[in-house]
Rosetta silent file (secondary structure, phi, psi, omega in degrees, C-alpha in Angstrom):
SEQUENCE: XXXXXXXXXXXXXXXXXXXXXXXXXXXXXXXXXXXXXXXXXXXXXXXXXXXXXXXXXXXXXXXXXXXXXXXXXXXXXXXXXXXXXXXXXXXXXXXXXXXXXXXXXXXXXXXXXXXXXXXXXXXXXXX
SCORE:     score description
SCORE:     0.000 S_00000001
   1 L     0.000  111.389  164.541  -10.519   18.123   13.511 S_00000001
   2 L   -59.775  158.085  172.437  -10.618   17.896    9.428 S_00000001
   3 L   -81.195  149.045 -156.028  -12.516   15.435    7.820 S_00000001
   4 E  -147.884  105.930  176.610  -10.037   13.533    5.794 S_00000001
   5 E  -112.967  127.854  162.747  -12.216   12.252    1.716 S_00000001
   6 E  -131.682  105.622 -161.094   -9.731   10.328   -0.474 S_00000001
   7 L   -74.786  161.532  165.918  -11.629    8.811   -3.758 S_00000001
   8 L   -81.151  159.382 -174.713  -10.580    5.616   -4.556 S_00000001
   9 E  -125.345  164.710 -163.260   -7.965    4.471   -7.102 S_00000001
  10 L   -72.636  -10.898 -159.826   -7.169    0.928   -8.576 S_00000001
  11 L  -127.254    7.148  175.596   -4.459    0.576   -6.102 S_00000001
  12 E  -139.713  135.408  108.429   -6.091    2.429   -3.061 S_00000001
  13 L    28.698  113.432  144.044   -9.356    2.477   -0.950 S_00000001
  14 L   -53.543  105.348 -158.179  -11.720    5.132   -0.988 S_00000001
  15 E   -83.040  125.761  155.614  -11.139    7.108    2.362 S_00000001
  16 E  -135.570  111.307 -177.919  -14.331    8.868    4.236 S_00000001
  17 E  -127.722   60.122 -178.026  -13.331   10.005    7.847 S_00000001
  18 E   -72.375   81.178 -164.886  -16.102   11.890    8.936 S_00000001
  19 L   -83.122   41.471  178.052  -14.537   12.314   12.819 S_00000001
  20 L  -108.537  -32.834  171.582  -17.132   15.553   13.144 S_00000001
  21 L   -97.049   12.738 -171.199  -19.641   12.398   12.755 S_00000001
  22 L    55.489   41.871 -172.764  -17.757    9.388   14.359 S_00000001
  23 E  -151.204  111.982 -161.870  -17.678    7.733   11.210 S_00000001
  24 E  -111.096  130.294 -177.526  -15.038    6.288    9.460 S_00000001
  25 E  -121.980  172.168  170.668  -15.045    4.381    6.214 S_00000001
  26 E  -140.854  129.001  172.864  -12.540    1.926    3.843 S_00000001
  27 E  -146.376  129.826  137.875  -14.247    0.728    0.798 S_00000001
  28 E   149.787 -137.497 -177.272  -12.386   -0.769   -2.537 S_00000001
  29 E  -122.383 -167.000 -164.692   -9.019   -2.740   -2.203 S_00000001
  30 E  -116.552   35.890 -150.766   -5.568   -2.230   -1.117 S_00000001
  31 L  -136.427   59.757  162.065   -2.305   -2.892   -3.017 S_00000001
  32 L   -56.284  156.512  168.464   -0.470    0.934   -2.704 S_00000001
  33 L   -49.965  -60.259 -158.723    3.182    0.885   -4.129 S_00000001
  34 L  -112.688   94.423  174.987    4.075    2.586   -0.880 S_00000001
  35 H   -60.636  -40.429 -175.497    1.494    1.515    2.279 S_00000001
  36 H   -80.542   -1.167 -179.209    3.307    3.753    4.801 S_00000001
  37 H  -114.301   -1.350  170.204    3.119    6.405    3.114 S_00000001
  38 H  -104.008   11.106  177.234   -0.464    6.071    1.992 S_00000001
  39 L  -109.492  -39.643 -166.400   -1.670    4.744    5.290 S_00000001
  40 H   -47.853  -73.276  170.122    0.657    6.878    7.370 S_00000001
  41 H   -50.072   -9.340  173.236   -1.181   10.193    7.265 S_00000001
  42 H   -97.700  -36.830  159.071   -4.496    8.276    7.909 S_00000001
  43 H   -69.662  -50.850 -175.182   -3.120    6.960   11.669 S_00000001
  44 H   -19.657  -80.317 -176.895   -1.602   10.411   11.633 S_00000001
  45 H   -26.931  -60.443 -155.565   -5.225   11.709   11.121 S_00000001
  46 H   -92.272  -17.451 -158.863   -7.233    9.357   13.391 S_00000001
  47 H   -76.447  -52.643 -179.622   -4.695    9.006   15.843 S_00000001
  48 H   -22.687  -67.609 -164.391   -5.144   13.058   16.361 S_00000001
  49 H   -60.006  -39.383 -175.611   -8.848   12.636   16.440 S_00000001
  50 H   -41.177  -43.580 -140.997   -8.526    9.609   19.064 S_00000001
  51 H   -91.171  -27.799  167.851   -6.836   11.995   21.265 S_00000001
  52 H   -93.950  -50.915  159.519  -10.044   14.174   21.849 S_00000001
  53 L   -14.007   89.328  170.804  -12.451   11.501   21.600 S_00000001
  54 L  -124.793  142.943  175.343  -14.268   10.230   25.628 S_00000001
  55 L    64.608   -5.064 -170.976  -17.711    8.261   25.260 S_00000001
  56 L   -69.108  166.228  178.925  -18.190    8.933   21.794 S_00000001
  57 E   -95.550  140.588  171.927  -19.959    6.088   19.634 S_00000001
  58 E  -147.969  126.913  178.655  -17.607    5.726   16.369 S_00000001
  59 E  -113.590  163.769 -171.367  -18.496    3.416   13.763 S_00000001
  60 E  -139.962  111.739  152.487  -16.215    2.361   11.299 S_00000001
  61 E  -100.604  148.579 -172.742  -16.975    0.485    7.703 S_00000001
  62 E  -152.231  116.832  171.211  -14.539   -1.578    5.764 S_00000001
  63 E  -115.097  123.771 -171.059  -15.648   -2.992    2.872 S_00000001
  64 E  -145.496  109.708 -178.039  -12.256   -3.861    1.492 S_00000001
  65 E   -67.569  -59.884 -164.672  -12.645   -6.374   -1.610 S_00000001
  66 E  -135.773  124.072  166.387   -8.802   -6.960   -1.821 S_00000001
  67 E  -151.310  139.401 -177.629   -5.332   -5.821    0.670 S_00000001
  68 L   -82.364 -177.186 -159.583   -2.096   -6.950    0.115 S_00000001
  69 H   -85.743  -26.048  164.981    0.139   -7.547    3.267 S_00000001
  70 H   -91.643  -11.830  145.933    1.292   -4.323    3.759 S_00000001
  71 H   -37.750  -67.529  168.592   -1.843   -2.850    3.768 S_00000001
  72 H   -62.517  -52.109 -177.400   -2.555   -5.290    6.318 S_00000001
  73 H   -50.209  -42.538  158.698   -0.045   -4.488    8.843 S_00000001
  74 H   -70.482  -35.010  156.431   -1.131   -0.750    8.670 S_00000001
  75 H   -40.055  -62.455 -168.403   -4.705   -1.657    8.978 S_00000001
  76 H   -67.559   13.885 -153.860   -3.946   -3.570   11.651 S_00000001
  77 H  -147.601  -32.221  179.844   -2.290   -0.728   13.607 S_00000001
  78 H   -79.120  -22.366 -167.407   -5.259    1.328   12.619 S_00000001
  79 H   -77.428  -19.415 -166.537   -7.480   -1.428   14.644 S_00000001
  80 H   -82.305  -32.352  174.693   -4.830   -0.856   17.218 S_00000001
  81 H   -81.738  -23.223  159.381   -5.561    2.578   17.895 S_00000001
  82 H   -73.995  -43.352  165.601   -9.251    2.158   17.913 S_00000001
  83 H   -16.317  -75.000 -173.953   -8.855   -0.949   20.210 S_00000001
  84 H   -65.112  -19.739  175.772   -7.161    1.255   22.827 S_00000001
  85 H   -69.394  -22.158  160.468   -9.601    4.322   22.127 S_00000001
  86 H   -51.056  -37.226 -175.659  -12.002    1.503   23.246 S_00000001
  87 L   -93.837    1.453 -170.264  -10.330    0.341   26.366 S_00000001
  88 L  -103.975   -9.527 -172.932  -10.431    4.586   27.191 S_00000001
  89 L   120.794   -6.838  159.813  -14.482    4.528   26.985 S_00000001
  90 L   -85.439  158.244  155.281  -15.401    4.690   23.814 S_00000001
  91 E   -42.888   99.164 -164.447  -17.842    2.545   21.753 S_00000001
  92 E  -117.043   93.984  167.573  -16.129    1.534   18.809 S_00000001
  93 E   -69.695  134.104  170.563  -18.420   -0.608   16.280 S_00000001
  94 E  -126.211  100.293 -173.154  -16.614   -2.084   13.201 S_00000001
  95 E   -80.531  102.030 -176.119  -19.023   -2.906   10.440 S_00000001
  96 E  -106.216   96.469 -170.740  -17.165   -5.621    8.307 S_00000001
  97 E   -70.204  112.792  153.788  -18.078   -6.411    5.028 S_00000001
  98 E  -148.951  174.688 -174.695  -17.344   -8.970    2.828 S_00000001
  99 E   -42.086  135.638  145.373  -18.361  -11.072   -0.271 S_00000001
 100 L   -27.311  -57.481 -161.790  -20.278  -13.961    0.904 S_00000001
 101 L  -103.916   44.695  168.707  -18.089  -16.545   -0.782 S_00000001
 102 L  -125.626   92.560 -178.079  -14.867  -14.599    0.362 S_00000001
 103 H   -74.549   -1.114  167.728  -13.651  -16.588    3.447 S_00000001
 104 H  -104.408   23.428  132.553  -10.542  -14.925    3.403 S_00000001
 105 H   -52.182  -44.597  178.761  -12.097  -11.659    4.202 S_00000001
 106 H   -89.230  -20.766  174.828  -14.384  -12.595    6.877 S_00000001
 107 H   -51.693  -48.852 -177.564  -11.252  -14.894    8.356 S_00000001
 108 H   -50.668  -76.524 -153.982   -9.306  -11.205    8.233 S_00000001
 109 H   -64.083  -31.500  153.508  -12.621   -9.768    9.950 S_00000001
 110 H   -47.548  -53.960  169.506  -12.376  -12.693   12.696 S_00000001
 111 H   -57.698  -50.322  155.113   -8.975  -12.237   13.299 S_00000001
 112 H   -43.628  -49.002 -162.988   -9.724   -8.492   14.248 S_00000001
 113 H   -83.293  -58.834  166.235  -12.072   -9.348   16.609 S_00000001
 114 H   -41.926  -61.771 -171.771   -9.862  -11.971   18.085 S_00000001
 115 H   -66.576  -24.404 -160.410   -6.967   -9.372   18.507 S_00000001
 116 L  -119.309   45.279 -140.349   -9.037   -6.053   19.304 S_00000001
 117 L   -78.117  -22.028  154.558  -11.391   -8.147   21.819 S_00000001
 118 L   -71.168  -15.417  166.459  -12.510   -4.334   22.777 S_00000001
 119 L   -96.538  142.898  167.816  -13.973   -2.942   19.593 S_00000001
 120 E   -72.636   95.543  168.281  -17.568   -4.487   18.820 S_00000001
 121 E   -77.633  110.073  165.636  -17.213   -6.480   15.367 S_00000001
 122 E  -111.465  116.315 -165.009  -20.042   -6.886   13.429 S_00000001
 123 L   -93.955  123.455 -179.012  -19.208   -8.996    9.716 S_00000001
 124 L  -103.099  100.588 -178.510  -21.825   -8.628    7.244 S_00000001
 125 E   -49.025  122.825  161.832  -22.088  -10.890    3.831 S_00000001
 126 E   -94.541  124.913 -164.037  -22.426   -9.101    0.983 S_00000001
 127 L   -92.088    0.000    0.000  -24.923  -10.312   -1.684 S_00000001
């Protein structure tokens, strides 16, 4: 399985998807022109990896500052396929970062946890 580095851009996330290391990151905001097609190749990706994947521990960080709605609904599809890699035996940890005074980040990061009741959420303030 490749390793799938995207730097970030004003309108996209900086991608690190080290699946050789179980470690997947999102860090910067979210507002592509086109979300499916800049998300799309990124389920593609992990869905692939998912598909080999029994007992491993896989952590995941998302520091995500800012995502616009269509962002979320692919995000949220990405949570879906870790969810279920979760309900197959793996560990899935989701480290979720957000500003301290940005409750509608950590609301976002609640709401995951609510939906995905099988991945292990942990939300971390950032200072």
């Amino acid at each position: 399985m490749q390793n799938v580095y995207l730097a970030a851009t004003s309108a996209t996330p900086e991608v690190d998807f080290r699946f050789d290391a179980h470690r997947l990151s999102l860090k910067g905001e979210s507002y592509p022109e086109n979300a499916q097609a800049f998300y799309g190749p990124l389920l593609d990706a992990a869905s692939a990896y998912l598909a080999g994947s029994r007992g491993a521990d896989i952590r995941i960080d998302v520091q995500l500052a800012y995502f616009n709605s269509s962002s979320t609904k692919l995000l949220m599809s990405l949570f879906e396929l870790f969810n279920q890699a979760a309900l197959s035996g793996n560990h899935v940890v989701v480290n979720w970062f957000h500003d301290e005074e940005d409750d509608t980040i950590l609301e976002f990061g609640e709401e995951i946890a609510e939906d995905y009741p099988a991945l292990e959420l942990l939300t971390q303030a950032l200072v």
